[in-house]
C-alpha positions as CSV (number, residue, x, y, z in Angstrom):
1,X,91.4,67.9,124.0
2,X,93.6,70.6,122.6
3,X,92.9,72.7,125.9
4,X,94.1,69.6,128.1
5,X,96.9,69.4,126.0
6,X,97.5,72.9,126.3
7,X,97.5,72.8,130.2
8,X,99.8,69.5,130.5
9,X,102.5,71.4,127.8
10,X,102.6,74.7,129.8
11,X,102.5,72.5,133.5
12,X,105.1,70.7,132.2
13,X,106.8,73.7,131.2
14,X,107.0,75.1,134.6
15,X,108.2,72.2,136.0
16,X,110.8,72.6,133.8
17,X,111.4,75.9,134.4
18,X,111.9,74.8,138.0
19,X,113.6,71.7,138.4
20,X,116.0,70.3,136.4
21,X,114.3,66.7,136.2
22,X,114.5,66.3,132.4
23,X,118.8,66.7,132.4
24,X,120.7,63.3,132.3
25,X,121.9,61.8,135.3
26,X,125.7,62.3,136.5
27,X,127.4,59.0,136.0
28,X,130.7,57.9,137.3
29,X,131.1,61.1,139.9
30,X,131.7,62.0,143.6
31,X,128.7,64.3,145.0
32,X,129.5,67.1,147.6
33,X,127.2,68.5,149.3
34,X,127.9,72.1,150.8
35,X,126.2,73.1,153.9
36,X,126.6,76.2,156.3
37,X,124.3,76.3,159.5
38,X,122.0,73.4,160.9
39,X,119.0,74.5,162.8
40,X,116.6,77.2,162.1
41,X,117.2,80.7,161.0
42,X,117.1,83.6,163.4
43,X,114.6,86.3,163.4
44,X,115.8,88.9,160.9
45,X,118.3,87.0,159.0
46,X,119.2,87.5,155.5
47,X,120.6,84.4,155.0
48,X,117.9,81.8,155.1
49,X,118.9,79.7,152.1
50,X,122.2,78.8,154.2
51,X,120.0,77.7,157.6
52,X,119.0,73.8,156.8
53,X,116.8,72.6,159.8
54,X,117.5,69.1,161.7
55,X,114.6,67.8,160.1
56,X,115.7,68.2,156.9
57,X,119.3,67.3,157.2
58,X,117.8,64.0,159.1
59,X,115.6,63.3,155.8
60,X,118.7,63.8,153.9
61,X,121.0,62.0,155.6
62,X,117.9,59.1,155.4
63,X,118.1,59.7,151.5
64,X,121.6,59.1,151.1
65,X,121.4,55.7,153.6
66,X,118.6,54.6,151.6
67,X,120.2,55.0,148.1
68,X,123.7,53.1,148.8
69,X,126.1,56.2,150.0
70,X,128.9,56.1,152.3
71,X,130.2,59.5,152.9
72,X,133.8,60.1,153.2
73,X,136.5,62.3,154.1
74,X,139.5,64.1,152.7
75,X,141.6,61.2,153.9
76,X,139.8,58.4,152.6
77,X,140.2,60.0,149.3
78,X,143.8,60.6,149.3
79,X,144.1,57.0,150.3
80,X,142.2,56.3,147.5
81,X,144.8,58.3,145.2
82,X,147.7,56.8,147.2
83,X,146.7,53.2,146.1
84,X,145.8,52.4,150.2
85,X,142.3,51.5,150.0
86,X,139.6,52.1,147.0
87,X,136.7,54.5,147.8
88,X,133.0,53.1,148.0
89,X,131.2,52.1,145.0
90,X,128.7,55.3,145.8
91,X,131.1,57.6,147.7
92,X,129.8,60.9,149.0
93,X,131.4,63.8,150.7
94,X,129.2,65.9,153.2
95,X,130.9,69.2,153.6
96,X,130.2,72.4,156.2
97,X,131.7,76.1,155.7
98,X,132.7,78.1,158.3
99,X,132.5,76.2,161.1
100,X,129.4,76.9,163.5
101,X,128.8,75.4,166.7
102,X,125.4,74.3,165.6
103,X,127.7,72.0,163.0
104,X,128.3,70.1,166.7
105,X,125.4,70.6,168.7
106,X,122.8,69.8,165.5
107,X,124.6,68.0,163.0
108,X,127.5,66.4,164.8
109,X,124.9,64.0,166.4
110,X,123.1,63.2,163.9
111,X,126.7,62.1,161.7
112,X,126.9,59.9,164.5
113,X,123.8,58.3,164.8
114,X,124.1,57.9,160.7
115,X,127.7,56.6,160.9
116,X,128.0,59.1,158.8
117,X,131.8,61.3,157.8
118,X,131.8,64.9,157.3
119,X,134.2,67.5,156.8
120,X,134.3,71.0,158.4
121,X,136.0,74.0,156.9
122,X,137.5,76.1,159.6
123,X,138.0,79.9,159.8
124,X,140.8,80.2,162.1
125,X,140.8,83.3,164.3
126,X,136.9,83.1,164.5
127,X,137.0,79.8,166.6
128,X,135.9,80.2,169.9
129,X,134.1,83.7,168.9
130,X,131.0,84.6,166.5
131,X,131.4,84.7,162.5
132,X,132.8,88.3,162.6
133,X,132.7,89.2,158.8
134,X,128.5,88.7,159.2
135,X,127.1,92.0,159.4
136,X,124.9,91.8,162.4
137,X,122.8,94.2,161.6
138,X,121.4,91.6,158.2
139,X,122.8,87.9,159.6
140,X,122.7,87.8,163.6
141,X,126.4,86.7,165.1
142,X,126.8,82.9,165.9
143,X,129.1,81.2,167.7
144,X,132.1,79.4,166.1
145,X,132.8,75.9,167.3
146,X,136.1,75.7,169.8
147,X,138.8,73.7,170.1
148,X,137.5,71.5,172.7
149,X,134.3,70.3,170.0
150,X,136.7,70.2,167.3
151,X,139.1,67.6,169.4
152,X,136.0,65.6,170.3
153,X,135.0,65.5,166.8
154,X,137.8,64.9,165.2
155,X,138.8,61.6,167.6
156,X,135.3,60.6,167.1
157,X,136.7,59.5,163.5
158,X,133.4,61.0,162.0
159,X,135.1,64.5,160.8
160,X,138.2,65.6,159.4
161,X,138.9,69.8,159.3
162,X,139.8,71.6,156.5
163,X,140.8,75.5,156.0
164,X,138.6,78.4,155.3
165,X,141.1,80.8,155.6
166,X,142.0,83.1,159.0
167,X,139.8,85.7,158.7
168,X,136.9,84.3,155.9
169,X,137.9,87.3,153.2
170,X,137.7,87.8,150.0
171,X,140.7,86.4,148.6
172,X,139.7,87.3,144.8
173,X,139.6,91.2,146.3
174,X,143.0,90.3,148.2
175,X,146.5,91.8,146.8
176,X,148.4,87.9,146.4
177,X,150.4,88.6,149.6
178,X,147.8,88.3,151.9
179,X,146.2,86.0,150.0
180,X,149.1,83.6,150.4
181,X,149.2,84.6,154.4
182,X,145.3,83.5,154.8
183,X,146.1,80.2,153.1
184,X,149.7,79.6,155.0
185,X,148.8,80.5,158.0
186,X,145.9,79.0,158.6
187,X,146.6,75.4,157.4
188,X,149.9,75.9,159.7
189,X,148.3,76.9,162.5
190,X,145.4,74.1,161.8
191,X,148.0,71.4,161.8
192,X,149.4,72.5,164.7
193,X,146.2,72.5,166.9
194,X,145.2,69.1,165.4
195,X,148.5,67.5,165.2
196,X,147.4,65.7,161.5
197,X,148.3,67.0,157.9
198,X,145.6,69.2,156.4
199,X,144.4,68.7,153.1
200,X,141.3,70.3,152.0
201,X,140.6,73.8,151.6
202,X,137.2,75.9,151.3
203,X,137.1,79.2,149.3
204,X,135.2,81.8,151.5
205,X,132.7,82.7,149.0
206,X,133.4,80.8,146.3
207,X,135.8,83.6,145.6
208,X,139.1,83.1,143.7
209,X,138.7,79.6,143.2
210,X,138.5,80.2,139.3
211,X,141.0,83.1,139.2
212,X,144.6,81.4,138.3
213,X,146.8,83.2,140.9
214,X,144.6,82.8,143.7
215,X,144.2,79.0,143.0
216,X,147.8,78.4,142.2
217,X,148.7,80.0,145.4
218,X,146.1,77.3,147.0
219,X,147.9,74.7,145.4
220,X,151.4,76.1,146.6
221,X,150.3,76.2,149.5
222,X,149.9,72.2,150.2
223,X,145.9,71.7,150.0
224,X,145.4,68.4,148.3
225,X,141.7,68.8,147.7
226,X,140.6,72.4,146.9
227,X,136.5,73.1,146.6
228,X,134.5,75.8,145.2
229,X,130.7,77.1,145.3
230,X,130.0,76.0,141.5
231,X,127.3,73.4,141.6
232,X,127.4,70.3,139.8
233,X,129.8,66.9,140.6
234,X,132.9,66.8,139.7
235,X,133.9,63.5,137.9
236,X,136.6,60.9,139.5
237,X,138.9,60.8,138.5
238,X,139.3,64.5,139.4
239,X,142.0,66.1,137.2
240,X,143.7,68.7,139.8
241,X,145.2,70.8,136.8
242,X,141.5,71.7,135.7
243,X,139.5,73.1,138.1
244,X,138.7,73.4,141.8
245,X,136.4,70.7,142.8
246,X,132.2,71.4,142.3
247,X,129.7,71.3,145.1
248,X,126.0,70.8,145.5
249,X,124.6,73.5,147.8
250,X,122.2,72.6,150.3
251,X,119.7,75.3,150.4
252,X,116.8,75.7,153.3
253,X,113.6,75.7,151.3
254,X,115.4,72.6,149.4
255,X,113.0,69.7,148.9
256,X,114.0,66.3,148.8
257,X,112.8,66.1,145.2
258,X,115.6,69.3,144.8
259,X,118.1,67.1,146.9
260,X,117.7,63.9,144.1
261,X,117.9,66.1,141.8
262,X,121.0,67.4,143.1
263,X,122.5,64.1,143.7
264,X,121.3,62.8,140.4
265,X,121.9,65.5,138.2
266,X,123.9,67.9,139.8
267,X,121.5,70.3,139.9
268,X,118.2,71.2,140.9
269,X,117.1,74.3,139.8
270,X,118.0,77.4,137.3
């Protein structure tokens, strides 16, 4: 008996170790999920985690049907703030960095087939190209989406744009200067191609979201709605003054146990 115990104390110890089943759910929060690529990862990439296959984002977009979410966008929630219209009773917001053409060919359809809203962070002088600050010799190039995806996407209703900066550096590594010219010029020049206000903005690695300069200079800059690469849920009301908002990355070797987990608790695993 003692052995048996023994077994069931250290399996339940590595599950533990693993997942974070035993935390409390998240109450009263808006999950966001962060993805990168849809499709499967090329031969000799580095970056596998970030490559989610349509299978998976299908089951996951199946998960968050069958549990009562309705994703939104940026615009929903500033209505939301503006008094205009409340957000859902589960609201959800499924976000993309960088802004691949697989996001259109490979997840774009299935958004639609979902009635599903997502939001796409763009890096501006990379549309129409291949993700340029990739090294290709550890994460092959991909194409970017261009402006004639983004225009059907966007009238579709299904996905709003945000920025990821111009050129996708590091803006904690920048001098403030150019940091402010990444975030200026690319939500002008974003507004101008899609003729609508632009609200949300992406940090390109997470970085500078939690250094005060950079993120006040966000802020000055006119983003509404400013996300960073910590995971958890931020709760709603979101107090602006306290920290860029937290996502849940969407790894490739997630489960869908890790995605409930995720969803539930904010995270999945250590």
């Amino acid at each position: 008996m003692i052995g048996v115990l023994a077994i069931i104390g250290a399996a339940t110890a590595a599950l533990s170790a693993r997942w974070n089943w035993w935390r409390p759910c998240v109450r009263g929060g808006m999950p966001v999920l962060m993805y990168h690529k849809i499709g499967d990862y090329p031969s000799g990439s580095e970056l596998k985690k970030l490559w989610v296959t349509t299978a998976d984002f299908r089951k996951q977009l199946e998960y968050l049907r069958d549990h009562g979410y309705t994703a939104v966008d940026f615009r929903d929630w500033r209505d939301a703030e503006k008094g205009v219209k409340p957000l859902p009773v589960n609201p959800v917001m499924i976000t993309f960095d960088d802004g691949y053409m697989n996001n259109y060919d490979l997840a774009f359809p299935l958004l639609k087939e979902f009635g599903m809203k997502g939001c796409i962070f763009l890096v501006y002088e990379t549309l129409e190209k291949h993700n340029s600050w990739h090294d290709p010799k550890t994460e092959p190039w991909l194409k970017m989406l261009t402006w004639a995806q983004i225009q059907e996407m966007q009238e579709s209703g299904l996905v709003e744009f945000g920025s990821h900066t111009m050129r996708h550096r590091n803006l904690a590594e920048l001098p403030l200067d150019e940091v402010k010219w990444e975030l200026t010029q690319s939500k002008n020049r974003l507004e101008e191609k899609l003729g609508r206000e632009l609200v949300g903005f992406a940090y390109p690695y997470g970085a500078g979201a939690y250094k005060p300069d950079v993120r006040q200079a966000v802020l000055d800059a006119g983003y509404r709605f400013d996300f960073s690469v910590r995971q958890g849920i931020s709760a709603l009301p979101w107090d602006r003054e306290e920290e860029a908002l937290r996502r849940l990355l969407v790894r490739g070797d997630d489960t869908l146990f890790d995605f409930h987990l995720n969803m539930t608790r904010g995270k999945a695993r250590f």
